[in-house]
C-alpha positions as CSV (number, residue, x, y, z in Angstrom):
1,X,146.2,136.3,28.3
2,X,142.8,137.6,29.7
3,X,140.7,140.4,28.8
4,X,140.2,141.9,32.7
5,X,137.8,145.4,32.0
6,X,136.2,146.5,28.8
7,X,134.5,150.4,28.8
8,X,132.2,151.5,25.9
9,X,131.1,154.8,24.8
10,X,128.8,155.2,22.7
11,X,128.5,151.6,21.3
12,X,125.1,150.2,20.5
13,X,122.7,150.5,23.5
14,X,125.9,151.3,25.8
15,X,126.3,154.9,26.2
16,X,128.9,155.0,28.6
17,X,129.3,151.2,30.5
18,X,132.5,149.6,31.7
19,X,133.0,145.6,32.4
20,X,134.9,143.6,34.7
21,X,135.4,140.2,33.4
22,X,136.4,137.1,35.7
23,X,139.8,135.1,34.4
24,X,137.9,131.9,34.7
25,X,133.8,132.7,33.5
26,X,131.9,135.5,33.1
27,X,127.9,135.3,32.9
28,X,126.4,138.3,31.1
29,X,122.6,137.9,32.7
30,X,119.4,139.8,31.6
31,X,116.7,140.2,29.4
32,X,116.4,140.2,25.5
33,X,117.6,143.8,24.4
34,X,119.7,144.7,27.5
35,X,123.0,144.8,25.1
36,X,124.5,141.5,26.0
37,X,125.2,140.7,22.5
38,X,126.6,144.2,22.5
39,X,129.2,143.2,25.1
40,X,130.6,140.5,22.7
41,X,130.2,142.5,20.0
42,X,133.0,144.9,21.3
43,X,135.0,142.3,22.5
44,X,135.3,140.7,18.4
45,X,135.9,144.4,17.3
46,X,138.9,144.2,19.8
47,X,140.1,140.6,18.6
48,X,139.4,140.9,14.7
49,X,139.2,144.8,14.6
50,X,135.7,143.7,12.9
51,X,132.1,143.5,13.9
52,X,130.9,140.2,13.5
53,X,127.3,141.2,13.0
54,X,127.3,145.0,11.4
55,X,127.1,145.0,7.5
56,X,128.0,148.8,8.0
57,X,130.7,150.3,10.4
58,X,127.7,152.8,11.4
59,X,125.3,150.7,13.0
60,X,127.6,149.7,15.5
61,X,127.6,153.3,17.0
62,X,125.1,154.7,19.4
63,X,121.9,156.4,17.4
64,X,123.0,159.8,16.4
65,X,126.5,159.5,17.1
66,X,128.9,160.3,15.5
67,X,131.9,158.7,17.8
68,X,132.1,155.7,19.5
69,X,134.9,154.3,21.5
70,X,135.7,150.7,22.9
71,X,138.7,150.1,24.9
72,X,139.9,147.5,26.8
73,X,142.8,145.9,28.9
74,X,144.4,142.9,28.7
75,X,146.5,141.0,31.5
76,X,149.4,138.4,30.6
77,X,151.6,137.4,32.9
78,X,152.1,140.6,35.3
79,X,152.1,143.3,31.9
80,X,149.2,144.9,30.6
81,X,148.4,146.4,27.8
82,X,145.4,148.9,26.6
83,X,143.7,148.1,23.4
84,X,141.2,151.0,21.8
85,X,139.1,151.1,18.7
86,X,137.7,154.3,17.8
87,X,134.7,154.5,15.3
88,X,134.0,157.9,13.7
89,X,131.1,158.9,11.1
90,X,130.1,162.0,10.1
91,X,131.3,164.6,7.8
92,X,135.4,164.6,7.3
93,X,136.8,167.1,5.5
94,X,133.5,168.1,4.0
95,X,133.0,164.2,2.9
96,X,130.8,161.9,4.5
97,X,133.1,159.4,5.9
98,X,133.0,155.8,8.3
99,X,136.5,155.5,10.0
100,X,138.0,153.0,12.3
101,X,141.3,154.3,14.4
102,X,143.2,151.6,16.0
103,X,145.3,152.1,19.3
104,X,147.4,150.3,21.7
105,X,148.4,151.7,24.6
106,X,147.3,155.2,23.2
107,X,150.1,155.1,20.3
108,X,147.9,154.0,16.8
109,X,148.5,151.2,14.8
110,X,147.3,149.8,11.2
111,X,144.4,146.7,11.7
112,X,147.5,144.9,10.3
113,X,149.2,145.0,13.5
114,X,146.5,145.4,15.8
115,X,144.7,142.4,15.4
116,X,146.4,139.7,17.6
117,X,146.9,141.2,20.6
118,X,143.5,139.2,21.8
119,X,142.5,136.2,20.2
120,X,138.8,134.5,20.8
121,X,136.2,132.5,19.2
122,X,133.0,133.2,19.1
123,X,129.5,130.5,18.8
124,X,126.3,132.2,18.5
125,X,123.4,131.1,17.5
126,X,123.6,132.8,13.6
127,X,126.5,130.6,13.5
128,X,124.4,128.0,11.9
129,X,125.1,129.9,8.5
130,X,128.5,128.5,9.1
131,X,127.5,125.4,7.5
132,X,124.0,126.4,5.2
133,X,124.4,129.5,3.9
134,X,126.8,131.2,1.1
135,X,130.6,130.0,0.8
136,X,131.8,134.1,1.4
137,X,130.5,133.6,5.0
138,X,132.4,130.0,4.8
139,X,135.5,132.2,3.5
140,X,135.0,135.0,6.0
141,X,135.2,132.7,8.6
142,X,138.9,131.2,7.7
143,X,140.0,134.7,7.3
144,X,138.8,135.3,10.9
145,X,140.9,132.7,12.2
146,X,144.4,133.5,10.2
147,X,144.5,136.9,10.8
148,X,144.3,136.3,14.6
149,X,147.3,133.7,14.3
150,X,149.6,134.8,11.1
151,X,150.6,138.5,10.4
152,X,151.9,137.3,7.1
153,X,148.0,135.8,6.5
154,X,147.0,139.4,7.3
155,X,149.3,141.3,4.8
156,X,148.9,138.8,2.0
157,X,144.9,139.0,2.3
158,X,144.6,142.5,2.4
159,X,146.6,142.6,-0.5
160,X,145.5,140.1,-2.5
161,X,141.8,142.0,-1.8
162,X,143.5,144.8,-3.1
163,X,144.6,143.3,-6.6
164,X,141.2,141.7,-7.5
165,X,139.5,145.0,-7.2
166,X,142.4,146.6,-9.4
167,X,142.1,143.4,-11.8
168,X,138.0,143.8,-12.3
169,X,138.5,147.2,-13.0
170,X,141.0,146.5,-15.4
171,X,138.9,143.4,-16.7
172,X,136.2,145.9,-17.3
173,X,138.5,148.7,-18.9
174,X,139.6,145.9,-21.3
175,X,136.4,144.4,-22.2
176,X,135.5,148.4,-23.4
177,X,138.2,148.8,-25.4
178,X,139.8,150.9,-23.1
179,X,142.7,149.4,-21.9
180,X,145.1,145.8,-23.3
181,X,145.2,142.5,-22.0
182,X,149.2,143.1,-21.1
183,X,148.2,145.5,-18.6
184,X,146.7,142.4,-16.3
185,X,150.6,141.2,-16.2
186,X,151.5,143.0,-13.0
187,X,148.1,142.0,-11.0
188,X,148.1,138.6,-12.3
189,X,151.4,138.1,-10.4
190,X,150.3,139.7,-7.5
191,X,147.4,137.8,-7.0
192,X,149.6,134.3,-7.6
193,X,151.7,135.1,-5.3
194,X,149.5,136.4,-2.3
195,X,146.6,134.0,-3.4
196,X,149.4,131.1,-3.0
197,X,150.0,131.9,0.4
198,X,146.3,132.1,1.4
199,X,145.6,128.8,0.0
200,X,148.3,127.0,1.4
201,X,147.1,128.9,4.8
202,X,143.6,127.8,4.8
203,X,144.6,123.9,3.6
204,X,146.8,123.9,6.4
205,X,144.1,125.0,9.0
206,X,141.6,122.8,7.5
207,X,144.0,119.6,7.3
208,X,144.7,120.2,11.1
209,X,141.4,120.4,12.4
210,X,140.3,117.3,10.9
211,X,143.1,115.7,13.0
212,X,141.9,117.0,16.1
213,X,139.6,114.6,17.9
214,X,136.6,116.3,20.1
215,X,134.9,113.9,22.5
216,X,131.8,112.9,21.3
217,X,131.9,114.9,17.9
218,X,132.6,113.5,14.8
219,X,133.4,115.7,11.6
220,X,135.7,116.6,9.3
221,X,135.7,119.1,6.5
222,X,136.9,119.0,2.9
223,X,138.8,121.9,1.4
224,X,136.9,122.9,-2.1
225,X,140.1,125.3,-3.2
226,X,140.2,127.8,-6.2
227,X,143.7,127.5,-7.3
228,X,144.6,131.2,-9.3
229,X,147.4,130.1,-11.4
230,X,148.6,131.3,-15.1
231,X,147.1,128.3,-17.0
232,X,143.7,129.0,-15.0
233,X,144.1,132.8,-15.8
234,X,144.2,132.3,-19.6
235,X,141.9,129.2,-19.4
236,X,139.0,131.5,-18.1
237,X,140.3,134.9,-20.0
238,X,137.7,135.3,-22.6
239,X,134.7,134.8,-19.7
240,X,136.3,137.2,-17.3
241,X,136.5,140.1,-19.6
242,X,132.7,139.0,-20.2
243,X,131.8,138.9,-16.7
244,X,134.1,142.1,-15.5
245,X,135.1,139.6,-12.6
246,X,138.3,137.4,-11.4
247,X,136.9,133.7,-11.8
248,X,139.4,131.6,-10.2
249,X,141.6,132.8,-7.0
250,X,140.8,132.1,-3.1
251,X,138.2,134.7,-3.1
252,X,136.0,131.4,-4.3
253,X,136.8,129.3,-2.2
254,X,134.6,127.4,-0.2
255,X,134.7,124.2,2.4
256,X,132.0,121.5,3.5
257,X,131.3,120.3,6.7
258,X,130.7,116.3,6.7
259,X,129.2,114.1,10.0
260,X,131.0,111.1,9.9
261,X,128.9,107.9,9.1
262,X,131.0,104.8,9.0
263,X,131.9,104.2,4.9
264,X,129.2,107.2,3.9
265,X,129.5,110.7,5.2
266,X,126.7,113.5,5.6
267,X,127.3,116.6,3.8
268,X,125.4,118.5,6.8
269,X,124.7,121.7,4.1
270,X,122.4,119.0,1.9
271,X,121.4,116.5,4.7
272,X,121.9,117.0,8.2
273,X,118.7,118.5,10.6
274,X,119.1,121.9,12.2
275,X,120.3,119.9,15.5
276,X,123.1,117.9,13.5
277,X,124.3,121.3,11.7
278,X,124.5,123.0,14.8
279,X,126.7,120.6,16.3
280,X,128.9,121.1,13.4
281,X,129.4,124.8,14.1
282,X,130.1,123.3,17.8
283,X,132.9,121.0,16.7
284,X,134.3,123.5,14.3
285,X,134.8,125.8,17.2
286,X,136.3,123.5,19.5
287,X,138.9,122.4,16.9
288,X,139.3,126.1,16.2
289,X,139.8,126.6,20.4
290,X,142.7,123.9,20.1
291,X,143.7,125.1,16.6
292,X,144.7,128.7,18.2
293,X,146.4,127.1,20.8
294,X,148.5,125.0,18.9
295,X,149.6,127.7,16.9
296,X,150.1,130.3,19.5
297,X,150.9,128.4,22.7
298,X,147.7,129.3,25.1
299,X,144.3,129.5,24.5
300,X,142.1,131.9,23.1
301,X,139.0,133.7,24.6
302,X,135.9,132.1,24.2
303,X,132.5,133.9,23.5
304,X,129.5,132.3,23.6
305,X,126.5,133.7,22.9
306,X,123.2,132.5,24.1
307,X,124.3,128.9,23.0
308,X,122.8,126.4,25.6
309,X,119.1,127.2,24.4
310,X,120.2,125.8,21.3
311,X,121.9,122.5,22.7
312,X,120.4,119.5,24.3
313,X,121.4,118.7,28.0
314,X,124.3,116.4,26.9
315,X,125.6,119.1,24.6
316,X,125.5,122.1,27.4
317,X,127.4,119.5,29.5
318,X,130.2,119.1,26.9
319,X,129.9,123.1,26.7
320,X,130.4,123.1,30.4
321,X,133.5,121.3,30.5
322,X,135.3,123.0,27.2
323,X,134.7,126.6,29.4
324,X,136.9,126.1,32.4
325,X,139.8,125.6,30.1
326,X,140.0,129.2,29.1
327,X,138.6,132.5,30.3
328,X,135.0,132.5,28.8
329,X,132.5,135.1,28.6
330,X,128.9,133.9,27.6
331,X,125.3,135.7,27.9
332,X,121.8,134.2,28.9
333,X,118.7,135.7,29.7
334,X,117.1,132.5,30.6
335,X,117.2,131.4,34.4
336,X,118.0,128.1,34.1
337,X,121.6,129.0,32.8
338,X,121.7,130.1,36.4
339,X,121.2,126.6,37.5
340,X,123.2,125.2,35.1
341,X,126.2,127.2,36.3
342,X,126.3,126.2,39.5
343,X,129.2,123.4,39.5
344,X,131.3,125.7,37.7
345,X,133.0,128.6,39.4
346,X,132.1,132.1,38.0
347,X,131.1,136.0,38.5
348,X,127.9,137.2,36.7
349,X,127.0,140.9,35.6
350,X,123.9,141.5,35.4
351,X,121.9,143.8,33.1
């Protein structure tokens, strides 16, 4: 599956631009604050039906606009198929309002279902956060890669998110006096059940990556789970009416990335340098490249953004030689990537 043409309206910087994109590699070339970030950007919000850099749904459209559209078309085999995301804010129905339509092939779809249809991983240079930074970007991240691979993933996440924030409110209803402790019944069971499934998703992912050697990179990860069970429920009762807050469950879940060092390992969060984290996010990305293939049968796109000014020469050769394997899109605005190119067949758009 390929990604062949993407057109944005409205999006970012692009007011009205459309892309071509090579089935082998694509260089987006040009200077800082062209919109090449944009590009990939849209390309995310097609895979994942989420931005992977917005905090809210309006920055991603155009200033003072109130629409934005992104479309594109995908090629398998001799079918294609027309993906569209359409962000709306403004004033609906007299209430201001961010909304996200999802279409394929002009009839819409829930995100449940859309998602899927594209698969990619992305590196970029924030990526680093991966590994330092707080375990709900860490937990973001899994959720990024089930809900490209597993509908069931999908459903039971966005229900389970659904239960916690009826099970706080109902925490903090109790611990007011305004509601009983036999009311939690209903989303204590829900959240077992669909927190059950997400765990056993994300220690299944986790497990196989470790397994999946990468030439020249040696990892692993350890799973640091939250089981939500009954015992835990009423172990941490009288502290979650306290705290108006769902203590245990896979919404605190976390996982550490480890450098492999004979009988002693590295926690790289604690102890590795900025260059030994970073080639953690690289071999967490590669294992996720081979992870989506094993699970779906051919490769995902892969986005790479501005990555080889943060890699050493060896490191943009490995980079090299992962990007022929699948289409890949990347961005540069620095010349030598021009150079560095040269071995490897590809088209470039330039900015």
């Amino acid at each position: 599956m390929v990604l062949t043409d993407i057109a944005l309206q409205n999006f970012r910087s692009h007011t009205k631009n459309t892309f071509s994109f090579s089935d082998g590699v694509t260089l987006i070339f040009g200077p800082n604050t062209a919109g090449k970030t944009n590009i990939l950007e849209a390309i995310v919000l097609l895979s994942t039906g989420k931005s992977f850099r917005a905090k809210r749904e309006s920055e991603m459209l155009a200033w003072h606009k109130e629409i934005a559209r992104v479309k594109g078309v995908i090629r398998e085999a001799a079918d294609t198929q027309k993906l569209e995301v359409i962000l709306t804010h403004g004033i609906v129905a007299g209430v201001k309002a961010q909304i996200k339509k999802y279409l394929v092939n002009g009839v819409a779809r829930r995100q449940l279902d859309f998602i899927g249809n594209i698969r990619s991983v992305l590196f970029w240079p924030e990526d680093l956060e991966l590994v330092v930074d707080s375990p709900s970007i860490r937990r973001a991240y899994l959720d990024g890669v089930l809900t490209q691979v597993d509908r069931e993933y999908r459903r039971n996440l966005q229900s389970y998110e659904r239960g916690i924030r009826q099970r706080n409110r109902l925490l903090y209803a109790i611990g007011e006096g305004k509601a009983g402790r036999n009311q939690l019944v209903f989303w204590n069971q829900l959240l077992i059940k669909t927190g059950a499934y997400i765990t056993q998703a994300r220690q299944q992912f986790l497990t196989a990556i470790n397994s999946m050697p990468i030439e020249g990179l040696r990892y692993r990860v350890t799973y640091e789970k939250s089981v939500i069970s009954e015992t835990r429920l009423e172990q941490y009762k009288t502290e979650e009416v306290a705290a108006h807050m769902t203590l245990v469950g896979p919404h605190r879940d976390d996982f550490i990335v480890y450098e492999i060092h004979g009988d002693e390992d590295m926690d790289l969060s604690r102890f590795g340098s900025r260059g030994e984290q970073r080639l953690g996010v690289l071999w967490l990305k590669f294992a996720e490249l081979s992870y989506i293939e094993q699970r779906t049968g051919s490769r995902p796109l892969l986005l790479l953004d501005d990555v080889f000014s943060e890699l050493d020469p060896k490191h943009r050769s490995m980079v090299l030689g992962i990007m022929t394997k699948q289409q890949t899109i990347m961005t540069s605005a620095d010349p030598e990537t021009l150079r560095e190119l040269k071995p490897v067949s590809h088209e470039i758009i330039r900015l």
